[in-house]
C-alpha positions, 0 to 999 in steps of 0.5 A, a space after each residue: 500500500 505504500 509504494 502507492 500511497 501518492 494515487 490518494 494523496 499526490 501533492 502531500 510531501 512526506 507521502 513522497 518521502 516514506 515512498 522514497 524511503 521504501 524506495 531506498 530500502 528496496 534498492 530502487 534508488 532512481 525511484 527513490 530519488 524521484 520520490 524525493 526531488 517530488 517532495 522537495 519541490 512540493 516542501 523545500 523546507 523539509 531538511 531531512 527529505 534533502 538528506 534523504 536525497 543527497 544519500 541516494 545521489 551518493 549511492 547512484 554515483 557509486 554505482 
């Protein structure tokens, strides 16, 4: 249910981010950052979804 969370609620940010974060924890790494960069342009105040986002870009870089 999560991962489709954001078909009931699209424009809630922290949807995207705990999407993401069960996105990250799959290893689905692209769709993590989509979820996050979704949620910064929606909040761009939320610090720890930034964080979230730098981690990902971090482990794709590696890749």
């Amino acid at each position: 249910m999560l991962l489709h969370s954001n078909e009931y609620v699209p424009n809630n940010p922290l949807g995207h981010y705990y999407r993401g974060l069960a996105n990250q924890g799959l290893n689905q790494l692209e769709s993590a950052k989509e979820d996050f960069q979704n949620s910064i342009n929606l909040d761009p105040t939320e610090q720890r979804v930034r964080k979230a986002l730098e981690m990902v870009e971090k482990l794709l870089a590696q890749k």
